[in-house]
N, C-alpha and C positions, 0 to 999 in steps of 0.2 A: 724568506721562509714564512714570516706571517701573513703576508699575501697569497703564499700558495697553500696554507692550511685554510686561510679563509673561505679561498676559493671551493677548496676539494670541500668546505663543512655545507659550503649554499649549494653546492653541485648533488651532496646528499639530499638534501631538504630539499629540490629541484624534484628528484628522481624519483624519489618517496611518492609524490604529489602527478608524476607517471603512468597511464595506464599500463596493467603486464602486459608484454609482447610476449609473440609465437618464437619458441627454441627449438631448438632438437628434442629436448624431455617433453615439451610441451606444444604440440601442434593442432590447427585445428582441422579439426573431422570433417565437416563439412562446410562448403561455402558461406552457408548461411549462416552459420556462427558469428561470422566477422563482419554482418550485417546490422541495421537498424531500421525500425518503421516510424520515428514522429511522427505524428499528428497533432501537432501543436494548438492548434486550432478549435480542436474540442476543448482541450485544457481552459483555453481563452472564454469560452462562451458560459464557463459558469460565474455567477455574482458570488464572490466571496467578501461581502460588504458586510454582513447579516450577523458578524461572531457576538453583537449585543441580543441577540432572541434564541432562546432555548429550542432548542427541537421540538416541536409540536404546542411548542407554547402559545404559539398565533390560531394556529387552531381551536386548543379549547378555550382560551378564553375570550377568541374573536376580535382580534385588537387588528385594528386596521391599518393598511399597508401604507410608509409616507412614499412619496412620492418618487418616483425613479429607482424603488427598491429590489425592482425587480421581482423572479418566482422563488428564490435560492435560499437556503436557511444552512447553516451551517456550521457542526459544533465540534470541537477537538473532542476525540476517544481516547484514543492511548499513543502510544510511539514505543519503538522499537530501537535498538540504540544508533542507527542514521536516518530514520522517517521519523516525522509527528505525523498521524494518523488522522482525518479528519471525515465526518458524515457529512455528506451533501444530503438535503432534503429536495426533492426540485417540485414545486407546487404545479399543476395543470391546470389548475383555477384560482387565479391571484382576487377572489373575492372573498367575503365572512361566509360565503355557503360551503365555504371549501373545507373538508373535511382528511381526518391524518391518514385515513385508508387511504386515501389517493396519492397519498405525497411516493414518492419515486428514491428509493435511497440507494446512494453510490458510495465509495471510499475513497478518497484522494488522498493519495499519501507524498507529504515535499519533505525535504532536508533540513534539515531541522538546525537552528542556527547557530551553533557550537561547530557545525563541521563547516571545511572550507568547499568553494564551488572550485575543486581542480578537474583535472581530464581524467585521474586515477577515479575518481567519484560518478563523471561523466561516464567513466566505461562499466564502471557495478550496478549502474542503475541500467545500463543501455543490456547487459546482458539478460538483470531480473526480469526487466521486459519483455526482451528478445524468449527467453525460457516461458516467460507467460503466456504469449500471443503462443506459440508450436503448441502448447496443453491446452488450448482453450476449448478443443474436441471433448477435452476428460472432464467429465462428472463431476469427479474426483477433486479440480483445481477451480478455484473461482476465477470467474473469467477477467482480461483487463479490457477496457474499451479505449485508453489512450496511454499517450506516452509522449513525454516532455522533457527530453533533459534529464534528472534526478527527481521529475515530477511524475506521478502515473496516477491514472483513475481506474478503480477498481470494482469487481461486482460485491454488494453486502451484503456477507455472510450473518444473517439473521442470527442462526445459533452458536454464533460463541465462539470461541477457541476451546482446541482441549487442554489446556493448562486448567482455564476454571472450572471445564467441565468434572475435571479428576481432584481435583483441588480447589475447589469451590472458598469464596472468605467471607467471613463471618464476622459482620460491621460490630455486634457487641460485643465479643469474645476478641476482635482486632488481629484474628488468627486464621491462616488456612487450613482448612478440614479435608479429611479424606473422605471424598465421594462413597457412599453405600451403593454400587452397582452392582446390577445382577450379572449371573456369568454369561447370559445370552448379549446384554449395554456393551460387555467388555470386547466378546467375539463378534459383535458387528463395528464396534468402533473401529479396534485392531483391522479388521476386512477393510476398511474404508480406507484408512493409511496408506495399507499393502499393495491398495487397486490404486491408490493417488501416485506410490514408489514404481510402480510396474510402469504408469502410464510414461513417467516422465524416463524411465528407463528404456523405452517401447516409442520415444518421440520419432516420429518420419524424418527422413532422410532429408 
């Protein structure tokens, strides 16, 4: 009987680490659902060697590139509770005349190392993707340009999240503040949302 509780407690922890499968409650709509696009390939082609140089920091102070550095700069942002979040910078001109308006900024977001690499993890990322690439028509959704496994590259969104935008923090005070927004900031945010919920509600077939 110890044997067969063992068994039944790693068959749990097996299952857990599971992608869901299709039920009766739970089927899917369309084909595509149960697909995937990697392109691994792009993932590969950026230098992520660079986490010792600041974002733009080559730029202004002109400090010259060692040798085999490649164009790539790259600094961790924030994470999410299964991604770290990280800026790619990618230079066009790997010289001192190169300036930060040129630099090219992306989002790469990987799994951050507290979680395990299982197939249940393989399939939350293959869907975020799978739902990215169908919105990538909408305004509304920032576009992905790859996809890797639990790895994706993403377009960067210049301004912000709206967490800080509405709640903004205040490095002296060490406290978040409520945004002074006019009522027209509120009713074009809101609009922005509503057109991003429509699209993904409105994905093709």
């Amino acid at each position: 009987f110890e044997n067969i509780e063992k068994i039944q407690k790693l068959s749990k922890k097996y299952s857990h680490a599971m992608r869901d499968s299709a039920d009766e409650q739970c089927q899917f709509k369309y084909d595509w659902q149960e697909g995937a696009f990697p392109n691994c390939n792009v993932i590969h082609e950026f230098e992520l060697g660079q986490l010792n140089r600041m974002l733009g920091r080559m730029a202004r102070k002109r400090l010259r590139l060692r040798e085999g550095d490649g164009n790539d700069l790259v600094q961790y942002l924030s994470h999410g509770y299964w991604r770290d979040v990280w800026v790619l910078s990618h230079r066009n001109a790997p010289d001192e005349s190169h300036l930060k308006e040129e630099e090219e900024l992306t989002v790469l977001k990987t799994l951050r190392y507290e979680h395990d690499f299982t197939d249940r993890n393989y399939d939350r990322h293959r869907k975020d993707a799978l739902a990215s690439e169908r919105l990538s028509g909408s305004p509304y959704v920032v576009d992905i340009f790859a996809f890797c496994q639990n790895t994706a590259l993403f377009e960067y969104g210049k301004g912000g999240d709206i967490d800080a935008k509405l709640w903004p923090y205040d490095e002296e005070e060490e406290e978040h503040l409520i945004a002074e927004l006019s009522s027209w900031e509120k009713l074009d945010m809101a609009y922005q949302v509503a057109c991003g919920i429509a699209d993904m509600h409105g994905v093709e077939e």
